[in-house]
C-alpha positions as CSV (number, residue, x, y, z in Angstrom):
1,X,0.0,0.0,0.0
2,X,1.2,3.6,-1.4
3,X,1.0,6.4,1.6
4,X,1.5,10.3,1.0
5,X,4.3,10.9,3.5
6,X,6.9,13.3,3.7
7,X,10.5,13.3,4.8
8,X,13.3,15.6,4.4
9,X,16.6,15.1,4.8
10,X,19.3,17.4,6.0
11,X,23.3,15.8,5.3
12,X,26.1,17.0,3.6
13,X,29.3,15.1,1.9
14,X,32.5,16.3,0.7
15,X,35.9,15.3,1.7
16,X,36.4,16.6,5.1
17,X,32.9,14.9,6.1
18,X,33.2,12.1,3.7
19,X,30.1,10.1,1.7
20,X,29.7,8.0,4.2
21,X,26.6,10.1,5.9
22,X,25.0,10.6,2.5
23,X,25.1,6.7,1.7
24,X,23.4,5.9,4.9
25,X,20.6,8.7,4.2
26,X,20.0,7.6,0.5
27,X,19.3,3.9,1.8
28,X,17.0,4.4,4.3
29,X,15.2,7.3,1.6
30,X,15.1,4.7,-0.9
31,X,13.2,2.4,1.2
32,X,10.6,5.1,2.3
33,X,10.5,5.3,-1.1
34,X,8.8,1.8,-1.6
35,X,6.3,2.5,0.2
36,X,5.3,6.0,-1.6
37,X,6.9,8.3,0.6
38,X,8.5,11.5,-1.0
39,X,11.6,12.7,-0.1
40,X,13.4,15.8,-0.4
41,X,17.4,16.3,0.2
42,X,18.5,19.5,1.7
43,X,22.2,19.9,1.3
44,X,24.9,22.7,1.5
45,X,27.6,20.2,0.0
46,X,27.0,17.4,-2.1
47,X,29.6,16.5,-5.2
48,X,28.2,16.4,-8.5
49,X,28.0,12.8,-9.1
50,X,26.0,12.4,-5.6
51,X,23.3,15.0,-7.2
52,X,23.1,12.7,-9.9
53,X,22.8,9.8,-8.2
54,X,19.9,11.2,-6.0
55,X,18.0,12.4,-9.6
56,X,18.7,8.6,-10.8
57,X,16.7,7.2,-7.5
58,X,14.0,10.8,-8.4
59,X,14.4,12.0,-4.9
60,X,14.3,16.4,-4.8
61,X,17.2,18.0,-3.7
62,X,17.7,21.6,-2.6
63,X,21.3,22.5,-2.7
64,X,22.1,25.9,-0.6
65,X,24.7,28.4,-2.7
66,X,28.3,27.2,-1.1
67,X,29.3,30.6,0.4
68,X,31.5,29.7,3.7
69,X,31.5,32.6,6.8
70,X,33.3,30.8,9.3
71,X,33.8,33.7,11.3
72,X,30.7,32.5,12.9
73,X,30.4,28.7,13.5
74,X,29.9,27.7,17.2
75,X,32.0,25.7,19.9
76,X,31.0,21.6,18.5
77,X,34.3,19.6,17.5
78,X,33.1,19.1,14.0
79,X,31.8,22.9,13.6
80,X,33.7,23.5,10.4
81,X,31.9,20.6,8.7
82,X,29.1,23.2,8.0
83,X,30.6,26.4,7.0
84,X,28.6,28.3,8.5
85,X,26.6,29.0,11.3
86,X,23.3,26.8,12.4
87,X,21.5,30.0,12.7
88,X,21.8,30.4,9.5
89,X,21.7,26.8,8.1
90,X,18.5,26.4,10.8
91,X,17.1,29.8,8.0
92,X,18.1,28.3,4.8
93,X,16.5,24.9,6.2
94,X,13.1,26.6,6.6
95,X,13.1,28.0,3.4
96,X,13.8,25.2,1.6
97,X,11.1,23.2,3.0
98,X,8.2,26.1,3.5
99,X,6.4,25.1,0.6
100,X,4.4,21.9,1.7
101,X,3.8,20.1,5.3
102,X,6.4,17.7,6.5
103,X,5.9,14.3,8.5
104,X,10.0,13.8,8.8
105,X,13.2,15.5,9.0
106,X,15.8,13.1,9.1
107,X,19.2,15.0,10.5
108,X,22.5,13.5,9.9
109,X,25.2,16.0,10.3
110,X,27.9,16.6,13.5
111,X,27.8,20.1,12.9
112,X,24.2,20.0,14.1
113,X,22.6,20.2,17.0
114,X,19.4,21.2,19.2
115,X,19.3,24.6,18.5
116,X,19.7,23.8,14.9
117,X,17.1,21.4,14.9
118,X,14.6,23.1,17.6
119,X,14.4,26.0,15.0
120,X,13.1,23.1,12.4
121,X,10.3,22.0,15.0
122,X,7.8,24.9,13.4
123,X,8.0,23.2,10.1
124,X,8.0,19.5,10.5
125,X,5.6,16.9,12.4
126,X,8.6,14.6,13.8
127,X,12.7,15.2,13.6
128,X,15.0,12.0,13.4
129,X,18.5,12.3,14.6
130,X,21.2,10.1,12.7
131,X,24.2,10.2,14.7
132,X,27.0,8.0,16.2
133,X,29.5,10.2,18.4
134,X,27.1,11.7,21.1
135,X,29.2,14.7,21.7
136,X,26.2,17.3,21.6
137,X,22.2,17.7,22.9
138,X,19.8,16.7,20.3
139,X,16.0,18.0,19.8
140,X,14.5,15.3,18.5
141,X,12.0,12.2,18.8
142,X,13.9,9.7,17.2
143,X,17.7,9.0,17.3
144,X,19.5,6.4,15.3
145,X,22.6,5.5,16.4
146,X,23.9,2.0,14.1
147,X,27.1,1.5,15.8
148,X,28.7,-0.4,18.3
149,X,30.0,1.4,21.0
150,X,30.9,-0.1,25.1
151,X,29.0,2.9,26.5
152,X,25.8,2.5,24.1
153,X,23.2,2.3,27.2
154,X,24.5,5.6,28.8
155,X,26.2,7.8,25.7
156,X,22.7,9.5,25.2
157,X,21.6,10.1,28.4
158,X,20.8,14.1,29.5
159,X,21.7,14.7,25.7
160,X,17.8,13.8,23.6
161,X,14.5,14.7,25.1
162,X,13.0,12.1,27.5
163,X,10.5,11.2,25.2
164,X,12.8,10.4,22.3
165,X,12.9,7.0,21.0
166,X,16.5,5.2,21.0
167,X,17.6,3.1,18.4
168,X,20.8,1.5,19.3
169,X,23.4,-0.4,18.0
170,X,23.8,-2.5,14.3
171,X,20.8,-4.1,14.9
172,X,19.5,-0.7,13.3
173,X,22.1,-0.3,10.4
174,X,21.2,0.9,7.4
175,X,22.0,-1.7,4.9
176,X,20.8,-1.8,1.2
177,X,18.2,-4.6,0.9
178,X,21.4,-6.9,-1.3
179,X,23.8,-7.0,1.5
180,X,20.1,-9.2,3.5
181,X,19.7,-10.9,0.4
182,X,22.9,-11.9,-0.5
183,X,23.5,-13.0,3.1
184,X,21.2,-15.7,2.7
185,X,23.0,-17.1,0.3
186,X,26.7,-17.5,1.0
187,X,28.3,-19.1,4.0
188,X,30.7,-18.0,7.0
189,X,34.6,-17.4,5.3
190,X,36.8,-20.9,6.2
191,X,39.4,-18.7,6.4
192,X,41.2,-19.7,3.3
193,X,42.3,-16.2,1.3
194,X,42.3,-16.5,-2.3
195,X,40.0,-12.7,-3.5
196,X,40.8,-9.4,-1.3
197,X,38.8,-6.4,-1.3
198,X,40.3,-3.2,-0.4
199,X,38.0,-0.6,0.1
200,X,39.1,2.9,2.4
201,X,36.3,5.1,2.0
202,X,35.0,7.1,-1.1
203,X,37.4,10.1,-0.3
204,X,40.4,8.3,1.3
205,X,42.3,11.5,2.1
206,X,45.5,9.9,3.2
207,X,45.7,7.2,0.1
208,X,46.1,4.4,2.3
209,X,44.1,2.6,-0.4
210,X,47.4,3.1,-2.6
211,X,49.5,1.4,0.8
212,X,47.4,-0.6,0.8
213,X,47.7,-2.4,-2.5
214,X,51.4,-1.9,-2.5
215,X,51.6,-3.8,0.4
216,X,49.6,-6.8,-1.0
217,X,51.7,-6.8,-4.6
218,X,54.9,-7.3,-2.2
219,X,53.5,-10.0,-0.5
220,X,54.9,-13.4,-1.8
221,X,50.9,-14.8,-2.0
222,X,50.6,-17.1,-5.8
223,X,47.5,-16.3,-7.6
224,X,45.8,-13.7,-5.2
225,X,42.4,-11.9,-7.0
226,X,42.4,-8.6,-5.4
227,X,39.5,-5.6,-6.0
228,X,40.0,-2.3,-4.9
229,X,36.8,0.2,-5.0
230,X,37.5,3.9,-5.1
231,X,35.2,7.2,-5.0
232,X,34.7,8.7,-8.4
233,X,36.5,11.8,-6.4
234,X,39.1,10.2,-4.8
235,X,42.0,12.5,-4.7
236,X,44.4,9.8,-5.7
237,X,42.4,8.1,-8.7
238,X,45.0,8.4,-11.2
239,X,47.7,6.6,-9.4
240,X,45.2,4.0,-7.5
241,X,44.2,3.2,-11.2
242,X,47.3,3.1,-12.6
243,X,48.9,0.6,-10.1
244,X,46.2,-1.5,-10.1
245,X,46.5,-1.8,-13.9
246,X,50.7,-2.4,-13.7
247,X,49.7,-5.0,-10.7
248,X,46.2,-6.3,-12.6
249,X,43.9,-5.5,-9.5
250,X,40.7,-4.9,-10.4
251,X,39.6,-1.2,-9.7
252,X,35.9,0.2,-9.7
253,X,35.0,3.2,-9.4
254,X,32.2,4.6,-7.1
255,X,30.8,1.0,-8.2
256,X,27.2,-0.5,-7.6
257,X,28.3,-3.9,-6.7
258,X,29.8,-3.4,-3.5
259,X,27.5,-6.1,-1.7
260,X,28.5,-8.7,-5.0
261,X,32.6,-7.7,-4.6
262,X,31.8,-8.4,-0.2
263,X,30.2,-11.6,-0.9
264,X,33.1,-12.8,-3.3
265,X,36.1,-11.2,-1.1
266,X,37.7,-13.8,1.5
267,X,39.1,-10.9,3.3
268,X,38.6,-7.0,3.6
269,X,40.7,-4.4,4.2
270,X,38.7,-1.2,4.8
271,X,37.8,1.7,7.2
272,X,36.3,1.8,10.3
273,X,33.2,3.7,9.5
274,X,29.9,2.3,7.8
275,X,30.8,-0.2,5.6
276,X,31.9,-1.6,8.7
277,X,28.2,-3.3,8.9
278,X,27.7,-4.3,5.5
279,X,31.4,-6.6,5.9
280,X,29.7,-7.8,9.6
281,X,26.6,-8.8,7.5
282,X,28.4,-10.8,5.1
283,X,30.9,-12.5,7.1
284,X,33.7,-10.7,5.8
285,X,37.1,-11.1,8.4
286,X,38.1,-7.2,8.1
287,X,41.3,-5.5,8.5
288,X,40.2,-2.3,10.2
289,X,41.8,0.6,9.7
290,X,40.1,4.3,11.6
291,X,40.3,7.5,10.2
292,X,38.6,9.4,12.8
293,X,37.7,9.3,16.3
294,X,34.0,7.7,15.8
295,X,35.6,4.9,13.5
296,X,38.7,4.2,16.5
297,X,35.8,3.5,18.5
298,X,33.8,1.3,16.2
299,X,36.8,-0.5,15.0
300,X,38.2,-0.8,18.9
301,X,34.5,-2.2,19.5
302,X,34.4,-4.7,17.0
303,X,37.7,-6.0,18.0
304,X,37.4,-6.8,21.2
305,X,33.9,-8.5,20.0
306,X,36.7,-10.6,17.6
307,X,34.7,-9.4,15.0
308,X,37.7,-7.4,12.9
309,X,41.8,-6.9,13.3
310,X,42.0,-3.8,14.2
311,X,45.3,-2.4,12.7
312,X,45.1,1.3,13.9
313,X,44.4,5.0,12.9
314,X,45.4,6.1,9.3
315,X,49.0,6.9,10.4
316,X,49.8,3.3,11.6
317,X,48.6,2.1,8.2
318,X,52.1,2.3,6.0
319,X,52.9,0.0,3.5
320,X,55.0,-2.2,5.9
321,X,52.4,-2.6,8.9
322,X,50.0,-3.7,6.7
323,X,52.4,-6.2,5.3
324,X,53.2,-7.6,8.3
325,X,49.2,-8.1,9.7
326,X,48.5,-9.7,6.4
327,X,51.5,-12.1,6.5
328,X,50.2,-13.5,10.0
329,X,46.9,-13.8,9.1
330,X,47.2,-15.6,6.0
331,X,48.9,-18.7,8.4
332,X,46.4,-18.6,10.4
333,X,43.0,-19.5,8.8
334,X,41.2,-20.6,12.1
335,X,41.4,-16.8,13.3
336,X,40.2,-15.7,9.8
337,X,37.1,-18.5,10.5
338,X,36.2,-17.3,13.9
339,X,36.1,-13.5,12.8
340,X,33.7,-14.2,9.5
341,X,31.3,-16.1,12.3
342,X,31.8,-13.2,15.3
343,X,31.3,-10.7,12.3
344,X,27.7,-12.2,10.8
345,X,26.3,-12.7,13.9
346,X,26.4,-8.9,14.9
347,X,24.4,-7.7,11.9
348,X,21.7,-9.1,10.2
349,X,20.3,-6.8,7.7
350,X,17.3,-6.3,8.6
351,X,18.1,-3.1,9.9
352,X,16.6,-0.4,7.3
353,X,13.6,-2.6,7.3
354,X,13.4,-1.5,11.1
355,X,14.0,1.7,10.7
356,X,11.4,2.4,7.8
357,X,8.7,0.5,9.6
358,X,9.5,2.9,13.0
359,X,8.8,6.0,10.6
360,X,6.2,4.5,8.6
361,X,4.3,3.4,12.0
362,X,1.8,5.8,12.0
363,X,0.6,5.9,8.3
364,X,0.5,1.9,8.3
365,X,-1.6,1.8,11.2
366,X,-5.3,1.8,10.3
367,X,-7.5,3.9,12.6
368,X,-10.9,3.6,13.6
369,X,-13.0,6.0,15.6
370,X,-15.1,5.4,18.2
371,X,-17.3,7.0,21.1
372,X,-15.5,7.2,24.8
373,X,-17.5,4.9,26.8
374,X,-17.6,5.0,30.6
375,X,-15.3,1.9,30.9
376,X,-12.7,4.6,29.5
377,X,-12.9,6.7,32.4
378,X,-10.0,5.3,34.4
379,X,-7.7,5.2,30.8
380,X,-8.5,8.8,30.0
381,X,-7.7,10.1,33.4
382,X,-4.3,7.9,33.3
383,X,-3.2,10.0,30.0
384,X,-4.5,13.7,31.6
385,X,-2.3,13.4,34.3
386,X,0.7,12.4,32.3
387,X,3.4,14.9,33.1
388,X,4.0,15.7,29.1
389,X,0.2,15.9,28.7
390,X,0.0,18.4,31.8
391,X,2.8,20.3,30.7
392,X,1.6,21.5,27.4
393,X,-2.0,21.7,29.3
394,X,-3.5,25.4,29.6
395,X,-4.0,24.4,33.5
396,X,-1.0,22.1,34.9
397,X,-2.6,20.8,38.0
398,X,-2.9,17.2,38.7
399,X,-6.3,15.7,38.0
400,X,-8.3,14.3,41.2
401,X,-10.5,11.2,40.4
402,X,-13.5,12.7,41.5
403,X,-13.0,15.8,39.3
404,X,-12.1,13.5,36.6
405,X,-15.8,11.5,37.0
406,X,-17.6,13.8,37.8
407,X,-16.8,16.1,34.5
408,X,-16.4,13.2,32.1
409,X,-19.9,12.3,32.9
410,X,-21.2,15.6,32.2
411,X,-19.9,15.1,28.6
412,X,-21.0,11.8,27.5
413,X,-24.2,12.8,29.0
414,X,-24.7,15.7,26.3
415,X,-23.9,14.5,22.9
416,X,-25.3,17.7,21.3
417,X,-22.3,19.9,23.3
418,X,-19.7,17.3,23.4
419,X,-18.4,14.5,20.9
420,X,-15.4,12.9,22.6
421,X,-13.6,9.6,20.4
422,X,-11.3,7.3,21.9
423,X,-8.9,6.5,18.3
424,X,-7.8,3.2,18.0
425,X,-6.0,0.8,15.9
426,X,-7.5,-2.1,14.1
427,X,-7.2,-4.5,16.6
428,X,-8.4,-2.3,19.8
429,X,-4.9,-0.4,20.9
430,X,-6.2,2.9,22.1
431,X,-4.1,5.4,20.2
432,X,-5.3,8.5,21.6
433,X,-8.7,10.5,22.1
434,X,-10.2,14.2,20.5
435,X,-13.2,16.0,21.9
436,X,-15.2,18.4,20.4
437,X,-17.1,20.7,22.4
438,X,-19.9,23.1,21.3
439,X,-19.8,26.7,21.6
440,X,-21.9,29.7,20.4
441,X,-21.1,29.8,16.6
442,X,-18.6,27.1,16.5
443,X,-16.7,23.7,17.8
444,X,-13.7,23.3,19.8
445,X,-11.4,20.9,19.2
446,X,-9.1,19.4,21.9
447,X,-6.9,16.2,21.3
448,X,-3.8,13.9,22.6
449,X,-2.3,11.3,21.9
450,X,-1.6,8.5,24.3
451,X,1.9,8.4,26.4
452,X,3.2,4.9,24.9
453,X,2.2,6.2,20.8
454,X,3.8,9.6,20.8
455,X,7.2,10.3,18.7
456,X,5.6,8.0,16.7
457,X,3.5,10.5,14.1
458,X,0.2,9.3,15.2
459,X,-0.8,12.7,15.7
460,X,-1.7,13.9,12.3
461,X,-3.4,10.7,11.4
462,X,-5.5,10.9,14.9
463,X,-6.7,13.9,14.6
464,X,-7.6,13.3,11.3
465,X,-9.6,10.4,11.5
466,X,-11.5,12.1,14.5
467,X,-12.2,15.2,12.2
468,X,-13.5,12.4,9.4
469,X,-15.9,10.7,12.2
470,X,-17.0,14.3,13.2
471,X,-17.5,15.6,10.0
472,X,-19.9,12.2,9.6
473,X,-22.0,12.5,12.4
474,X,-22.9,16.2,12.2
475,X,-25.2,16.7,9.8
476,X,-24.8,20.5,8.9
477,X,-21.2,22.3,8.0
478,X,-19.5,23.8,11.3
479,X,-16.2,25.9,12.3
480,X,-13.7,24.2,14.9
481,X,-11.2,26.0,16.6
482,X,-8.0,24.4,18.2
483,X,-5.9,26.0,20.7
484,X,-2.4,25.7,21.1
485,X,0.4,26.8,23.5
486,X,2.6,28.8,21.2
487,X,5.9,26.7,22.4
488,X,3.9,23.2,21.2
489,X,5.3,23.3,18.2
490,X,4.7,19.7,17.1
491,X,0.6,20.5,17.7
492,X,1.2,23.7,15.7
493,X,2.3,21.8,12.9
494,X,-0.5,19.0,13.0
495,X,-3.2,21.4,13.0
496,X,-1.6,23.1,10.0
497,X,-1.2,20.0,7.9
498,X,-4.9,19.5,8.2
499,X,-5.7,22.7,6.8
500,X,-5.9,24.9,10.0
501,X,-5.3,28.2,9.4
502,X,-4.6,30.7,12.5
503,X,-7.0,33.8,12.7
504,X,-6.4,35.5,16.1
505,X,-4.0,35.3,19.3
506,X,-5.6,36.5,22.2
507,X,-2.4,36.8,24.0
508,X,1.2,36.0,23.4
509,X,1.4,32.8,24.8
510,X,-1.7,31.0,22.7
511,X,-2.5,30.7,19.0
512,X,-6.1,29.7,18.0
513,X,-6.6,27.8,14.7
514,X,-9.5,27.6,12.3
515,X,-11.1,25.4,9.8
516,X,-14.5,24.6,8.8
517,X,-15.1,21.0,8.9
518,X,-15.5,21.3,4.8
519,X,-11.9,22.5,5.1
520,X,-12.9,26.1,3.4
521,X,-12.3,29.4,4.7
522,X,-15.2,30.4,6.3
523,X,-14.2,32.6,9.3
524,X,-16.5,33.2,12.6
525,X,-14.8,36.9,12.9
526,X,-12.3,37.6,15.8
């Protein structure tokens, strides 16, 4: 089934940030593409032949003019990665996406942080955080982090909201669907080593690729296939390209069979970053090599799991260290044996699949709408006096159990004042509830949605499905009017996605929105 959902995503590649952010953000937009979503990339950097390779797989892009003003970039380690500052980037953002409503943002950027992505809460429904070196707070209701990390229980705590959803580790990693399909075909490595694949990243700054393969032709090793994959930009292409032809490796370039060249390779020698889970998924026994801080960790992790040989950061990677790792693992095929096993049973690759049904929750859910009942009485008061429910409440007092009766019998009482719905999935899970009460000229509207289902995007379809039932069982056109505390900016931008348009604020601290429950503009005056 198609659904009309909406994701953005905000990343960035070039060679101090790599590709490796961008790849991960392409496959997990390619699968929300199966199931109809559209999806636009926002970008400030992004090398030609990734623009192409987004209009290939018909995804938008936006790509901000590159004009650097570092002179005001903030304190965060990887700071420079943007250029400029999030203020600005947190403007240019907006802009780029003011044109329809948004379900997603999906943020994947170090540079980036809460007050980047707090200013992005007036425009979108839900904000996804992609992230895997926890040095900064996060605004956001889900965070992905795929890696494998000692501290993984404890590296987010005090830095995402406490409603934020965590998903942790490479059970989560964001794998095209060939690396899960090929896996089902091939076997753990004996650790015989006939094929090599050599594979450093699509930039590979330090040519450690090129060490890499020098290292391997000096190696006295009969009848050894080897394939070396490079970026299409890799500052070192002519020479990488050239030794392999003096030395006949075979070299692709920015190639499309990465999961075929895994599956064939005996042994890896590659970088510590995300391809670090598609060589787990196959079973590939990995030479690690880290070229920044995230990757040491990774790598280190993976290690001590006996999943990879972890040889060092780039600058322990000459020609002669890797010569001598790969002379003492080539007599010792046992160790080779154990690591493809460690290595496949850490990732599955049924990660993305995970991921994409997370986001997707809420628009594969089928609703139904029903009347509140009195056996609902002790459920409704359970989610009023949730503390996130209070707290974006116009009155934050706890609600006693008498007052709670005695009002919600008043209601149900007097269907011509009051419509209250309990929503619910197909099979009975109460998702949230919306009443409508009667005024004068007009309805308001007052919804939530229920502890255990938020940061989910239930709210949009919730209140939507209560505005259908509404809409059903009044027989004669009506105005409703929401109101929202103007800090609540993920109810803010429900009500606008359904059409709400705001008409008055009687103070500074409330909006009011407006519809008629035909969705036109009729307006009740202010």
């Amino acid at each position: 089934m198609k659904h009309d959902l909406r994701v953005v995503i905000r990343t960035d590649a070039s060679e101090a940030i790599g590709i490796g952010h961008f790849m991960r953000c392409l496959t997990l937009a390619n699968a929300l593409q199966k199931y109809g979503a559209k999806i636009r990339f926002v970008c400030r950097m992004l090398p030609e032949y990734l623009q192409d390779m987004l209009a290939r797989n018909e995804h938008e892009l936006v790509l901000f003019k590159h004009a650097p003003d570092m002179s005001q970039i903030d304190e965060l380690p990887h700071a420079h990665f943007l250029e400029v500052s999030q203020q600005q980037d947190a403007i240019e953002t907006l802009n780029a996406i003011s044109d329809v409503s948004w379900d997603w943002i999906i943020v994947d950027h170090y540079a980036l942080d809460a007050r980047h992505e707090t200013v992005l809460r007036s425009s979108v429904a839900n904000i996804m955080v992609i992230d895997d070196v926890a040095d900064r707070v996060h605004d956001c209701d889900l965070l992905l982090d795929q890696n494998l990390y000692s501290d993984m229980d404890s590296r987010y705590v005090g830095k995402v909201p406490d409603h934020c959803r965590l998903l942790l580790g490479p059970g989560y990693a964001l794998l095209r669907d060939e690396f899960r399909e090929l896996r089902q075909k091939i076997n753990p490595r004996n650790g015989q080593v006939k094929r090599i694949l050599v594979f450093l990243g699509g930039f590979d700054p330090y040519n450690i690729t090129g060490n890499a393969i020098r290292a391997l032709s000096r190696l006295d090793v009969d009848h050894l296939y080897v394939d070396v994959v490079i970026g299409e930009e890799h500052p070192y292409r002519v020479e990488v390209e050239g030794f392999c032809q003096s030395q006949k490796y075979h070299c692709h370039i920015q190639t499309t069979r990465m999961a075929e060249l895994l599956a064939a390779a005996d042994l890896a020698i590659g970088a510590g970053g995300s391809a670090s889970w598609e060589r787990c998924c196959l079973g590939v026994p990995t030479v690690s090599i880290a070229f920044a801080d995230n990757q040491r960790a990774v790598a280190k992790a993976l290690s001590d799991e006996g999943a990879c040989l972890f040889l060092g950061d780039q600058d322990k990677a000459t020609q002669q260290d890797i010569m001598n790792v790969l002379g003492a693992i080539f007599t010792n095929p046992e160790m080779l044996s154990k690591m493809s096993s460690q290595a496949r049973s850490l990732v599955d690759g049924e990660g993305c699949i995970r991921v994409t049904e997370l986001i997707m929750e809420a628009v594969n859910t089928k609703l139904r709408v029903r009347f509140v009942g009195e056996g609902d009485e002790m459920l409704l008061l359970e989610w009023a006096n949730d503390p996130d429910t209070r707290q974006n409440a116009f009155s934050q007092e706890i609600i006693s159990t008498a007052t709670h009766k005695n009002w919600l019998r008043k209601r149900l009482s007097d269907r011509e004042r009051c419509r209250f719905y309990i929503v619910e999935s197909s099979d009975g899970i109460a998702i949230g509830q919306v009443r409508f009460e009667r005024e004068d000229n007009f309805w308001e509207v007052h919804y939530s949605v229920a502890p255990l289902h938020r940061a989910q995007g239930f709210g949009r379809p919730l209140l939507g499905a209560a505005l259908e039932k509404f809409g059903d069982d009044i027989a004669s056109d009506t105005v409703i009017l929401g109101q929202v505390k103007n800090d609540n900016f993920p109810s803010k931008r429900i009500f606008e996605s359904l059409g709400f348009k705001s008409r008055f604020k009687p103070d500074e601290e409330i909006i009011v929105y407006q519809r008629s429950i035909r969705n036109d503009d009729e307006d009740i005056g202010t």
